[in-house]
N, C-alpha and C positions, 0 to 999 in steps of 0.2 A: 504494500500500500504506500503511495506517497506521503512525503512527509510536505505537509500543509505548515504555510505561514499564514497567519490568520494577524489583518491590520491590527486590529484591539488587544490581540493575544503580545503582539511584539513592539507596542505602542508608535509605530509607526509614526516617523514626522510628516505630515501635508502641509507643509509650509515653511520655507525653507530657513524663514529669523530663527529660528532654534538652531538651526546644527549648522557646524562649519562641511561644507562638504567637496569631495573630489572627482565627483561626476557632472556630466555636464547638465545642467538644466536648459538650455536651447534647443529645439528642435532640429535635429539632425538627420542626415540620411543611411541607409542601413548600412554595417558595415559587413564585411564578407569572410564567411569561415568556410574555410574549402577543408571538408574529409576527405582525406584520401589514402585511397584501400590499395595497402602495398606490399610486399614479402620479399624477402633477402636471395630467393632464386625464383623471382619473375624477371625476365631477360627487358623489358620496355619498360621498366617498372624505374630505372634510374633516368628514362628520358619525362618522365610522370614528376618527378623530384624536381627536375630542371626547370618543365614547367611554371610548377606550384611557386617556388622561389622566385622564378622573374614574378610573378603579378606580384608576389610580396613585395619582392624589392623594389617595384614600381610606385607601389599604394603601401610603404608601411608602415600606417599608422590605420588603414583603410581592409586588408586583407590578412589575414589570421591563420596560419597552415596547420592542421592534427592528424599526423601522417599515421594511419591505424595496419598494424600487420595484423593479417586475418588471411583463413584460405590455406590450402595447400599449399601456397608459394611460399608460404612465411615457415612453416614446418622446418625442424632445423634437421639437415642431412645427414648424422654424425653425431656420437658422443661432445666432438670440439667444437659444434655448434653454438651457438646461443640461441637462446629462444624469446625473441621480441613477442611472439603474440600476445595481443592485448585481451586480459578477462572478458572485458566490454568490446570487443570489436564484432565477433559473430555475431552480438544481437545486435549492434548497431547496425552491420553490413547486411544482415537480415529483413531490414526495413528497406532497402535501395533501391533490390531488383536489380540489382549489378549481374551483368554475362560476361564478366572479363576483366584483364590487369593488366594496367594501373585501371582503377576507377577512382571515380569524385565526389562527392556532392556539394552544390554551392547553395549554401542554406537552406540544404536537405528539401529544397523546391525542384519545382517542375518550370519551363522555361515556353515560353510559345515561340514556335520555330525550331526549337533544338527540341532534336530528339533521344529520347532514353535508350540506355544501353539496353535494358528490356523490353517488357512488355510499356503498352501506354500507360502514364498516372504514375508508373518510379520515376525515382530520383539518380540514379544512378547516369555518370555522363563522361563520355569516352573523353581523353587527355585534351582532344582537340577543340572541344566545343568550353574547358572553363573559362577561358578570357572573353566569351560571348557573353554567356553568365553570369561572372562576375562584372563588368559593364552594365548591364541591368542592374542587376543587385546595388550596386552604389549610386545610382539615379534613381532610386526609389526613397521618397520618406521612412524613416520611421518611427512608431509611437511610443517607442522609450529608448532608454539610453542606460548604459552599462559602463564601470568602469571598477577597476580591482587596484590594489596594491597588496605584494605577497614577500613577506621575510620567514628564512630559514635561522633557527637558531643550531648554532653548530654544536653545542653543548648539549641539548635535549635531544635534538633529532627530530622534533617537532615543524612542521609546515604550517604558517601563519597566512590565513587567505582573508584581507577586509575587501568584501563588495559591495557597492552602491548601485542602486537601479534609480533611475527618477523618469517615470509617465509625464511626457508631453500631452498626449490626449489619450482620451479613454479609447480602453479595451476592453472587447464584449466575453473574449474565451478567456478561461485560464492559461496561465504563463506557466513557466517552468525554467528554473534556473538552474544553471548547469555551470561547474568550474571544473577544465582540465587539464591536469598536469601535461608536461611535454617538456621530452630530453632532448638536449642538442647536443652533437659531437659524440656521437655513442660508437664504437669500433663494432666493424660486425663484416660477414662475406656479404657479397650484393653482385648477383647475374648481370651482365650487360653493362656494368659500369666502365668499361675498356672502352664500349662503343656510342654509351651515350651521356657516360657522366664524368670524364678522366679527374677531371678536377677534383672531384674529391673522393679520390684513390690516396690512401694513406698508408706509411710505414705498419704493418701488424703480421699476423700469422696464419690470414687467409688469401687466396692468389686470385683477386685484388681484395685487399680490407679496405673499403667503406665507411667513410664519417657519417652516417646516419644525423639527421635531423628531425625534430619537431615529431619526433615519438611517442606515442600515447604513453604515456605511464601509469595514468589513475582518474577515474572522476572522484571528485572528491566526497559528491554526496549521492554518489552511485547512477547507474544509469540512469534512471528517472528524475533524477535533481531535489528543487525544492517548489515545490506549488505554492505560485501565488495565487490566492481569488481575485475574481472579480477588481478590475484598478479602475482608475478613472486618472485625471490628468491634474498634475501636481502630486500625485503619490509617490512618495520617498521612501525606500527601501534601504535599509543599511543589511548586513550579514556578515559573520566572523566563520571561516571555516578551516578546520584543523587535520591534518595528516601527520602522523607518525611514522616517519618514511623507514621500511625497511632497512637495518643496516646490511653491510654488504663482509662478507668475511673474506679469507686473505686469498683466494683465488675469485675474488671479483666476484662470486654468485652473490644475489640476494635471498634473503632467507622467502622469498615469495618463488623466486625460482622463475619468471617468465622474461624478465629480461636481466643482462649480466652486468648493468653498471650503477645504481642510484648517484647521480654526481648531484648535488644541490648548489654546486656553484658555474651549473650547463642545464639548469629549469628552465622553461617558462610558463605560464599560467593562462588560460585564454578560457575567459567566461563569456559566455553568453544566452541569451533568453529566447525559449522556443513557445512557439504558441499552438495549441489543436490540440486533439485529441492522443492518446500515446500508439505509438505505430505512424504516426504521417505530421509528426510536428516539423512546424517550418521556425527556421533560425530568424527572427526581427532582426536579431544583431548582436555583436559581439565586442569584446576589447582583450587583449592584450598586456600581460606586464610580466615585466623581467624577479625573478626571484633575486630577492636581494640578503646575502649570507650576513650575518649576525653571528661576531666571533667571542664568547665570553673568555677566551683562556689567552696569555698573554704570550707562549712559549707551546708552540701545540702541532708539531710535523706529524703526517698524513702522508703516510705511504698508500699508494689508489693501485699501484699494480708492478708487477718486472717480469720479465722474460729471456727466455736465454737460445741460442740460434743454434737450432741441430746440428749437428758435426757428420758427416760421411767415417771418417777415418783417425781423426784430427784428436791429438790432446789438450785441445786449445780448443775455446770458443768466447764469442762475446757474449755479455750480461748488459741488462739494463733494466735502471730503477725509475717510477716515477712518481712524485712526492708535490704534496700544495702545503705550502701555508697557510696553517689552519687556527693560527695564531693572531693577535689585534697588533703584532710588533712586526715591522721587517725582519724576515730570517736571513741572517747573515752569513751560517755558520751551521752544519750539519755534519754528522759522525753518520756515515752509511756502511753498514757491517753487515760480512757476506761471508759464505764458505758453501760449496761447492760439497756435496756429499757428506764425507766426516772430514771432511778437510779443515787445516787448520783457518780459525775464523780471522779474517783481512778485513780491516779497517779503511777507509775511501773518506778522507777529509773534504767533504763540497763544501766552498765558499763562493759569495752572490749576493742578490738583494731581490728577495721577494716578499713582491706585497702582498697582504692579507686575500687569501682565495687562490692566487698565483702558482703555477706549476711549473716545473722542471723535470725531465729527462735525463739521467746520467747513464752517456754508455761508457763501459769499459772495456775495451779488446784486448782479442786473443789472451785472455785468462786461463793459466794451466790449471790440470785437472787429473786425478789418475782416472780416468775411463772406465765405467760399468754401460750396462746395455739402455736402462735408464736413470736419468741424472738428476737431483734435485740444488736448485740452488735457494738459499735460504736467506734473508735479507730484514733485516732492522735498523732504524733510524732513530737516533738518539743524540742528545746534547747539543738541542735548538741553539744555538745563540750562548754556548757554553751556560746551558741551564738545563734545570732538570724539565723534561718534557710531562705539562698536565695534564696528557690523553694519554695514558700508554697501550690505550685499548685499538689505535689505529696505527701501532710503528711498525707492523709485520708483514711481509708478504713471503709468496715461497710460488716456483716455476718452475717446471721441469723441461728437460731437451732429451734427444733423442741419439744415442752413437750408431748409426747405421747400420756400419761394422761387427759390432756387439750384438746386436739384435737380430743378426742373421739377415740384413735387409741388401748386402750390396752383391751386385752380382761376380763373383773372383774369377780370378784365370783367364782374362780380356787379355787380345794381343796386343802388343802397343804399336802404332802407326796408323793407319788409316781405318775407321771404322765407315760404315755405309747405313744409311739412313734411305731407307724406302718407301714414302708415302704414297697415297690415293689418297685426296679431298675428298669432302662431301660438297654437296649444295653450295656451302660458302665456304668455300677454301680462303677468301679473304681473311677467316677471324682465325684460322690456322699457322703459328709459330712456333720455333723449336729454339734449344741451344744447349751448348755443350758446356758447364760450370769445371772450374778446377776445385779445389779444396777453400781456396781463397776465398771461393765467388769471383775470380775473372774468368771473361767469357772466351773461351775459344775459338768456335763458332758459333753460327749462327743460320737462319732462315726463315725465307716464307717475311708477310703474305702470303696465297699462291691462287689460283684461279682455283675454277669450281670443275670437278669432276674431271681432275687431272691425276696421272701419273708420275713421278716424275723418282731420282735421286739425287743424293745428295752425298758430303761426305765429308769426315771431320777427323784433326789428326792429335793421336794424346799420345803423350811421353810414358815409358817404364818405372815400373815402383810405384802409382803414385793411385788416389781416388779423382774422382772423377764423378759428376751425374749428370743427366741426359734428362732434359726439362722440353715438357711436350706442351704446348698452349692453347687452350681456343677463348678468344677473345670475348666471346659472347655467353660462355659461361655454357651450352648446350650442348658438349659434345660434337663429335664425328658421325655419329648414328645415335636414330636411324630413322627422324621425319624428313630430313631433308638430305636423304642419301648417306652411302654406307662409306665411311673413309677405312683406310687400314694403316699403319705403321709398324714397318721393320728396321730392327737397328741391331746390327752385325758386325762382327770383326772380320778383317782379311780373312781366320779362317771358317768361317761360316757359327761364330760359338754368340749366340742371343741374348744383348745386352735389355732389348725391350721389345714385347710382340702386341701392338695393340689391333684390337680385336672388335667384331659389334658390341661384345659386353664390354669390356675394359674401356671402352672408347665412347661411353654413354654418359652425358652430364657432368662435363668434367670444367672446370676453369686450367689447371695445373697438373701436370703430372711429372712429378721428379722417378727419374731411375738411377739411382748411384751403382755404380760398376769401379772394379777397378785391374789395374795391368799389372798386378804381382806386387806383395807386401812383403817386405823384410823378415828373413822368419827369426828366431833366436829369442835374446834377451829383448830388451824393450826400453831402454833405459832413455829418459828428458831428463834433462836440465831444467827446472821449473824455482821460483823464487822463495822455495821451502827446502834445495837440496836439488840431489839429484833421487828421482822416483822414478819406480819399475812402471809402466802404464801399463803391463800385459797384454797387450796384444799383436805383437809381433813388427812394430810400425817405429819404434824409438830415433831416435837420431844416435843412439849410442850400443857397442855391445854387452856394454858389463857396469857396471857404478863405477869402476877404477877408470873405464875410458871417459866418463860420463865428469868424473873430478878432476882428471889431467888434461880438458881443454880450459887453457890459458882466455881465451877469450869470451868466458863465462861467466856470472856469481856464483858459480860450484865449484871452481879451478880452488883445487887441495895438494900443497906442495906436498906435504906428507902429512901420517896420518898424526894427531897427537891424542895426548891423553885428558880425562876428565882434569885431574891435578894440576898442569899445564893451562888448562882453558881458564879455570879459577884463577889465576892469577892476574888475567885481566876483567876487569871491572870498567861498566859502561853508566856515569850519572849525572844529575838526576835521572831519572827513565819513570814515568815521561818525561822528554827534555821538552823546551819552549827555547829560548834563541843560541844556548851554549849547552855544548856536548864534552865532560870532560873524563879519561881513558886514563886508567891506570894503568904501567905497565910499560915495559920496552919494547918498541916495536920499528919498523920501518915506516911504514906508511898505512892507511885505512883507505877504504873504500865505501862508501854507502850507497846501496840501489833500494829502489819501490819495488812496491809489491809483483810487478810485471817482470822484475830482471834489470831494467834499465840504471844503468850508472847517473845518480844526480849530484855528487859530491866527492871528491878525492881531495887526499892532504896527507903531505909529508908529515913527518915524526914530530907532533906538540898534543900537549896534554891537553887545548884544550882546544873545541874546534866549532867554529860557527856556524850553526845552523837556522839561521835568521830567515832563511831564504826557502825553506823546506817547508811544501806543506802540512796539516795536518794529517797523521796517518801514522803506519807502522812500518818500518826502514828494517833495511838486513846489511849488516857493518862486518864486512872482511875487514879483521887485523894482519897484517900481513908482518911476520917477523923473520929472523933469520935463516929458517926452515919448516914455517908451516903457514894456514891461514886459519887465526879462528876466529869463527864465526857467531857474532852475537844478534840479538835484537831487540828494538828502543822503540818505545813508542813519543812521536812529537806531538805536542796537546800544546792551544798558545792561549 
């Protein structure tokens, strides 16, 4: 049953000397809320986005977007999916009469001359006809007027909605007001976006990942809204409406589970009043307002997500963290602390200036790692601004990657030199590309474009010892097979040994398809060089054959002139630890070395006691002493 607001019950101002108010009282014209029904693999459904946005950004104070995933297109393909669909979209999309995607509706009305995607009398209307639509719509009076302001407290969790209605002239039906959330800049996969939406193709973990906009999130006082009675003209409406936004745990799910980001500093809020009976209400009109964050804590880092980039073969890979100030101070100064499996935990000193709500991305490359099949890396942020952090409920995140290798995913025993690449297009061979990646990510070759319903080959040259993957692409997000024709691809070695066989199955619904292969690995010991020592990786791939070769290259932080003993190592002393601008060494020695976390040399100095490290950021350092016959090896953490 709806929930009724009853004038006398809410003492309703009609007359506006009493309250100071933020809606407009002038008669104005209707403003335009275009729904639109959209899914993450509808392939037209990112040229439907492209749309919606220009009339926005033509009219935007005038045009209002609430992009609803609903449908089989929205269905998420995969456990790595996310799932946008919205609680409320099916029965919203229910009312349309929508036959297809993208679909619209521009004030949930009906249009003379433009025809519905259904039957006659829906609402529902193909991509093409909303800027006809919405043109009517806004040369139309309307009989009231709406207008919201919405703050988020960061501390509660709570969403704070004030609405104001105020009737210009009377209205014969009951109203219904409606307030709904929407997320902007949500990462997610998206069909077709190669071909109709490039621009907003973003850095992520799906081939292409998608900035998502103006995402349903919630209505706030559910589909049905809130009934007004009977108005007439100077009727004043105020309303407060409350949400307790889900929080989001440390791989991004929300504890609602239908979509995987609640950001409250990427809301926005778009109220508006529909009028009729339930099942065919038309939208009067709408507004628009930005969720504005409200920070109680003074010191308060907000780790929101990280991730780490599969490896083929590699004991190295990148990580990356991303964190907002969630704090009412500029963050100056943050401790980001990480380890890779059980690996020993590595400190990452970021310093910067973010304002309250502000985020940052920290990558860090080629990060050694001893190698299992799957990898977790684990990450915490701490010591805002050299203070104790007042949320410690958001400084965690944790991401897993994948070792190819390990996992039994690459294909071995490849000849090295010329491999051969054998395609047939489908239909559109236009949205058909390939290429051959090194371990790095550079690309070797390459191809394609290519026409439609062609044959043709190709061919690509890879080096000995080493990994390799073979990336197959269709740009439109639909596969090779099997509505618009059957494609095939073969990819072979000189001597006929099968790095990839796609197939009508294999070759259905695809955006990406990586094959890692490689031309014969190292067999033996295993042994890296990595900024913790020299470590066995096990897998047959090392740069080294034994720990002894792995300490006697000179041009590493692992080079060990000889071996010494615990009693020996004690004799040098490394203090204070943490240091801040001076680092002073007990002990006879020749010379020192200090490298980061990665290996890299940032500090060398001949024989003194005491040695400046003014210049070093904050973090955790590894110091070769180097004396008449050995190097040993301490570690210091700098804290300023």
């Amino acid at each position: 049953m709806m929930k009724k607001l009853l004038s006398i019950a809410l003492g309703l101002v009609t007359t506006l000397s009493f309250a100071q108010t933020f809606v407009s009282t002038s008669p104005e014209n209707q403003k335009v809320v275009l729904e639109e029904f959209t899914g993450i693999y509808c392939g037209y459904c990112p040229d439907g986005h492209v749309i919606g946005q220009g009339l926005h950004d033509a009219s935007p104070n005038e045009v209002f977007l609430i992009n609803i995933h609903t449908g089989g297109y929205s269905n998420p393909n995969g456990p790595a999916d996310p799932d946008f669909n919205s609680p409320y979209g099916a029965w919203i999309a229910g009312n349309t009469g929508l036959a297809g995607y993208p679909a619209g509706t521009v004030n949930r009305s009906t249009f003379q001359g433009i025809a519905p995607q259904g039957s006659a009398g829906t609402t529902a209307l193909s991509r093409g006809d909303w800027a006809a639509a919405a043109t009517i719509v806004m040369g139309m009076p309307s009989p009231v007027n709406v207008a919201a302001q919405a703050s988020f407290d960061m501390g509660t969790g709570i969403l704070s909605v004030n609405t104001e209605t105020y009737y210009t002239s009377n209205v014969t039906n009951s109203n219904n007001l409606h307030v709904a959330v929407v997320g902007n800049n949500i990462p997610g996969p998206q069909s077709g976006a190669q071909s109709y939406n490039p621009g907003a193709i973003i850095s992520g973990p799906w081939s292409p990942t998608y900035n998502h906009q103006h995402m349903l999130l919630h209505l706030m006082d559910g589909q049905n809204g809130l009934e007004f009675n009977t108005t007439t003209a100077g009727t004043f409406i105020p309303n407060t409406h409350t949400w307790t936004v889900p929080a989001t745990n440390q791989a991004g799910q929300t504890t609602t589970g239908y979509f995987p980001a609640l950001d409250p500093t990427n809301m926005d809020v778009v109220a508006f009043i529909t009028d009729g009976s339930m099942g065919s209400e038309t939208i009067l009109t709408g507004f628009q307002a930005n969720v504005i964050p409200v920070f109680p804590n003074a010191y308060d880092a907000n780790v929101t997500a990280s991730s780490a980039a599969d490896v083929v073969c590699a004991s190295e890979t990148d990580i990356e963290i991303t964190f907002r100030n969630y704090g009412n101070q500029p963050l100056t100064s943050l401790d980001l602390n990480y380890k890779i499996n059980s690996g020993t935990i590595i400190t990452y000193g970021w310093t910067g200036n973010l304002t309250s709500g502000a985020q940052e991305t920290v990558l860090i490359s080629n990060v050694a790692f001893t190698p299992q099949a799957n990898n977790t890396v684990d990450w915490t942020a701490s010591n805002p601004n050299g203070q104790t952090d007042q949320n410690a409920n958001n400084n965690a995140s944790s991401s897993t990657f994948n070792h190819a290798f390990l996992s039994g995913n690459v294909v071995d025993g490849i000849n090295a030199g010329l491999i051969d690449i054998a395609i047939t297009t489908d239909g559109y061979g236009s949205e058909t590309t390939w290429d051959v990646t090194a371990e790095d990510g550079s690309i070797l070759a390459s191809g394609g474009p290519y026409g439609s319903n062609v044959t043709l080959n190709e061919t690509a040259s890879v080096g000995a010892s080493e990994c390799f993957t073979f990336n197959l692409y269709d740009s439109y997000g639909d596969g090779m097979c099997c509505t618009n024709g059957v494609g095939s691809v073969m990819v072979t070695d000189a001597s006929g040994n099968v790095i990839f066989e796609g197939d009508p199955v294999t070759l259905q619904n695809f955006t990406a398809i990586p094959a890692p292969f490689s031309t014969g690995l190292a067999s033996g010991d295993a042994w890296e060089c990595t900024p913790f020592g020299c470590a066995d990786v096990g897998a047959g791939f090392g740069s080294y054959a034994s720990e002894t070769d792995c300490e006697a290259d000179p041009t590493t932080g692992c080079y060990v002139v000889s071996s010494i003993d615990e009693n020996q190592a004690n004799l040098y002393e490394l203090y204070p630890n943490p240091a801040k601008d001076v680092l002073s060494i007990d002990g006879t020695f020749k010379s020192i070395e200090i490298y980061d976390v990665f290996g890299k040399l940032v500090l060398a100095s001949d024989n003194k006691s005491e040695i400046n490290i003014s210049d070093l950021a904050n973090g955790s350092y590894y110091v070769n002493i180097h004396t008449e016959n050995s190097v040993i090896k301490k570690k210091v953490t700098v804290s300023k």
